[in-house]
C-alpha positions in Angstrom: 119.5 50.6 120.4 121.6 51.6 117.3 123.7 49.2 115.6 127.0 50.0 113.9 128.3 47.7 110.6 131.8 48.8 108.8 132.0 47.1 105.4 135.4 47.1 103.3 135.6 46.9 99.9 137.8 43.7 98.7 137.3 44.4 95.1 135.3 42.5 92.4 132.6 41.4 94.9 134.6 40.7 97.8 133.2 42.4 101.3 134.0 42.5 104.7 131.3 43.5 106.9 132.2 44.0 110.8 130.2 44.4 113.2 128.4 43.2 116.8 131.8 41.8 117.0 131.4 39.6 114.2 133.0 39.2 110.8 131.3 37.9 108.0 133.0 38.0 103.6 131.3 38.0 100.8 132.7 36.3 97.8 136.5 36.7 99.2 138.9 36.9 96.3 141.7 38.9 96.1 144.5 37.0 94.2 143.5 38.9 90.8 145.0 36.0 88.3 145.2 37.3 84.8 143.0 36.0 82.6 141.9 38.2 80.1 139.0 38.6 81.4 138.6 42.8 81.1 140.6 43.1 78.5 139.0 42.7 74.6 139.7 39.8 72.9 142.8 38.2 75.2 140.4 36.3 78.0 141.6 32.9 78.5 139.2 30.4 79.4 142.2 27.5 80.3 144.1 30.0 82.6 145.0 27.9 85.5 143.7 27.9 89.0 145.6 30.3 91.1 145.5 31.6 94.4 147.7 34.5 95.8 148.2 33.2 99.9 149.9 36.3 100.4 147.8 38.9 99.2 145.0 37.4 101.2 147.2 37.5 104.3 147.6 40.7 103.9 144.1 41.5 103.3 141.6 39.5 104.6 141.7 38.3 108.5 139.2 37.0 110.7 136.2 35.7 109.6 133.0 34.1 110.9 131.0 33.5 108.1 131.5 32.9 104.5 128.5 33.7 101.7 129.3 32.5 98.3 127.1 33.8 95.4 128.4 32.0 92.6 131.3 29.8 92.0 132.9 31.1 89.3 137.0 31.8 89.3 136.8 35.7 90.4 134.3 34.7 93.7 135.6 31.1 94.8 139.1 30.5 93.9 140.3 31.9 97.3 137.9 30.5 99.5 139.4 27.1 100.2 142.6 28.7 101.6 140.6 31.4 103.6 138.1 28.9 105.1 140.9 27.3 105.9 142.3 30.3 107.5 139.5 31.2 109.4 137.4 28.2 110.6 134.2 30.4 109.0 131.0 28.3 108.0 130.5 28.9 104.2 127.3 29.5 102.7 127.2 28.2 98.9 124.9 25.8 96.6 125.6 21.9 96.5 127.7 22.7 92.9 129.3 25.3 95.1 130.2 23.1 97.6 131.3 20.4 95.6 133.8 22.3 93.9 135.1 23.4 97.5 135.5 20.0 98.2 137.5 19.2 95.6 140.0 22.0 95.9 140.5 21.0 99.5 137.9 22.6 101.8 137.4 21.8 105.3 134.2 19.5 105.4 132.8 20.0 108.2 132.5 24.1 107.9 130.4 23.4 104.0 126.2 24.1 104.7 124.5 23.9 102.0 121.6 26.2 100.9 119.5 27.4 98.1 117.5 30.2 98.9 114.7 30.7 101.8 116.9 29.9 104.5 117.4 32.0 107.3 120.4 31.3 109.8 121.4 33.2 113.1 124.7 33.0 114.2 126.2 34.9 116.8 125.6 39.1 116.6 124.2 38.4 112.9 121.6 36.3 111.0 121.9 35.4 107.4 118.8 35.5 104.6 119.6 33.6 101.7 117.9 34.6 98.4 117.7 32.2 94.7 119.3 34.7 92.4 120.4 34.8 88.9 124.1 35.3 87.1 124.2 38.1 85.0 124.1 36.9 81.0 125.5 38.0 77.6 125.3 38.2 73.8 122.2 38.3 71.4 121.3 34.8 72.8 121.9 35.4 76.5 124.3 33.0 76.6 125.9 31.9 80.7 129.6 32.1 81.4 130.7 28.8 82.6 126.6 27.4 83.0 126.6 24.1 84.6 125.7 22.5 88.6 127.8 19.5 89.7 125.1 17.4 91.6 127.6 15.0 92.5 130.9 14.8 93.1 133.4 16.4 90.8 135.7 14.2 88.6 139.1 15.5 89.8 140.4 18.6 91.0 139.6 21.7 89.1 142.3 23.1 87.8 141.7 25.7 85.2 139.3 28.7 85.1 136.7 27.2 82.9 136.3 24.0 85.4 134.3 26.3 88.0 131.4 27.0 86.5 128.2 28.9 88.1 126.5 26.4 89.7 123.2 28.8 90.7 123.4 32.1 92.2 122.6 33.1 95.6 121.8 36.8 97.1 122.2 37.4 100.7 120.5 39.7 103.4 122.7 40.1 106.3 121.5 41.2 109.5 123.8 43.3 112.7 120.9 44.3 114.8 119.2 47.3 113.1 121.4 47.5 110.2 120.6 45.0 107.2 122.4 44.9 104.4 121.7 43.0 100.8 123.8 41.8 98.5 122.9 41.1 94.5 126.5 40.7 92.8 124.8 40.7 89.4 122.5 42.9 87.4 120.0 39.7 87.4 117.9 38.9 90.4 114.5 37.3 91.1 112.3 40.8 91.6 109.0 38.9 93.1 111.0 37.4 95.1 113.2 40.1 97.1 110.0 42.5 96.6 109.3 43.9 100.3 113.2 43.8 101.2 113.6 46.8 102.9 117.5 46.9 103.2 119.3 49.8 105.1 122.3 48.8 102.3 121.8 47.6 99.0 124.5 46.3 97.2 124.4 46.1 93.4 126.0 45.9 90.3 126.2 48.4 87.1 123.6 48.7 83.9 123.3 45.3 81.6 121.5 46.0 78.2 119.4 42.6 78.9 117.5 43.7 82.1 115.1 46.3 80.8 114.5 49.1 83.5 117.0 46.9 86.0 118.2 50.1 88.7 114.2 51.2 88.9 113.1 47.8 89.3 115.9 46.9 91.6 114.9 50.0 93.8 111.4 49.6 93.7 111.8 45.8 94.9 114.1 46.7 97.9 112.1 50.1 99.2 114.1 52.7 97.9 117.1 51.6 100.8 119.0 54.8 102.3 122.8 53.7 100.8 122.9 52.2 97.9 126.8 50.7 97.3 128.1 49.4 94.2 129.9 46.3 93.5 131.9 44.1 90.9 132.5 47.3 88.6 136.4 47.3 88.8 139.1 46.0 86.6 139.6 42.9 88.6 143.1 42.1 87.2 144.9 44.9 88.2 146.6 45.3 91.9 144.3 45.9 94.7 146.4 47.8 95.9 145.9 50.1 93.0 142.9 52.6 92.6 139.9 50.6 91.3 139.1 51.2 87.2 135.1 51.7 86.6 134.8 48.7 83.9 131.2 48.1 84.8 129.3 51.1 84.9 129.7 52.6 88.6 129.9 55.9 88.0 126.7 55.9 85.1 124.4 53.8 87.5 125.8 56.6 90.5 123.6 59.7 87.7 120.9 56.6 87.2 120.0 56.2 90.9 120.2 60.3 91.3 117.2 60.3 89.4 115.4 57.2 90.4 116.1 57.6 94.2 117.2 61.0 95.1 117.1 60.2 98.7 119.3 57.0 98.6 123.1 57.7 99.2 125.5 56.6 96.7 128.8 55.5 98.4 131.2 54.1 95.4 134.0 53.4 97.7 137.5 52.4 96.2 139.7 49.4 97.0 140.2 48.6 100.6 138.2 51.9 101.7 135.8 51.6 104.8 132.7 52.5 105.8 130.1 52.8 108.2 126.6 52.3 108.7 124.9 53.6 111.8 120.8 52.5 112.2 
């Protein structure tokens, strides 16, 4: 029996996958607040909160389930207003959660994991993996470190107030078709090794992981499609084509080498596409 799964690229790391007549997001944010982020030397950490309700009506529809891998601004900050949307379950650490609570999340769809779990809901099941966030500088320093055990003091209200709170990586399951998600260039390697994903999704080259895309591959099997993700310039329009700020096109002649029989799809924002296994 063959199994069919259309994923859409949101932008940043924002997924769609469809499939067995279920709808599952990845990291849903669309609203693209300026912060400075991409641009050298103008990021604002004390940017405010904001989310765009009508870009992600116009983007994002349905959805079943929701799988956060961090909680930083440019993953989370539109998932209160799409869970509320949707009705979908969403997956996140307790710091992930308690930020969702305090920007208004429905309760009761908030289950908490932190990697080992594996859920089956209905046409899909859900592997949750303990991952890293990606890190920078000569002393590896963490955008935004921190975990909210309890809960947090007030609403967040600018970018700096979501901070990481753990990272998650996610294998997601339609029947024959799996596919696995690492939004950074980090990941636990003795962990994931074995994964045999038909999709691996994964970010550009980062000077602190030594030998990152061969390790990457050799931990997941060498996967037939290899997609990547996060590499655009995630304040400019969706709606615009995507600018390679991360290194999607170098880790595209990277992979050529280290696995000449994956596939490279480096789809562009809001293109399709499908996976038959």
């Amino acid at each position: 029996m063959t199994s069919e799964v259309t994923v859409r690229w949101l932008g940043t790391n924002a997924w769609e996958l469809t499939g067995n007549g279920a709808t599952v997001l990845i990291d849903p944010y669309v609203s693209r607040t300026y912060t400075g982020a991409t641009k050298e030397g103008q990021f604002n950490p004390d940017t405010p909160i904001t989310v765009d309700e009508s870009a992600i009506d116009e983007h994002i529809g349905a959805a079943d389930s929701i799988l956060i891998t961090h909680a930083h601004f440019d993953h989370i900050a539109d998932v209160p207003y799409v869970a509320e949307k949707t009705g979908a379950t969403v997956l996140g650490t307790e710091t992930h959660l308690n930020l969702l609570r305090a920007l208004d999340t429905p309760e009761g769809q908030l289950s908490q994991v932190g990697g080992g779990e594996l859920y089956s809901f209905d046409g899909y099941t859900v592997e949750v993996f303990r991952s890293s966030h990606g890190v920078s500088g000569k002393h590896k320093n963490l955008l935004f470190p921190g975990t909210l055990p309890g809960p947090v003091p007030g609403r967040p209200k600018t970018i700096r107030d979501l901070v990481e709170g753990g990272s998650l990586a996610y294998l997601v399951t339609f029947g024959s078709v799996s596919l696995f998600f690492n939004g950074t260039p980090a990941f636990h390697e003795r962990e994931i090794a074995g994964l045999r994903p038909t999709v691996l999704f994964m970010q550009g080259p980062n000077p602190h992981y030594p030998d990152y895309e061969p390790r990457m591959m050799a931990a997941t099997g060498y996967p037939p499609y290899v997609i990547p993700t996060h590499w655009d310039d995630y304040e400019e329009p969706l709606t615009d084509p995507a600018i390679d700020m991360f290194g999607a096109e170098a880790l595209g002649r990277t992979l050529a080498e280290v696995s000449p029989d994956s596939q490279y799809v480096m789809l562009d924002h809001l293109e399709s596409f499908t996976i038959e296994a």
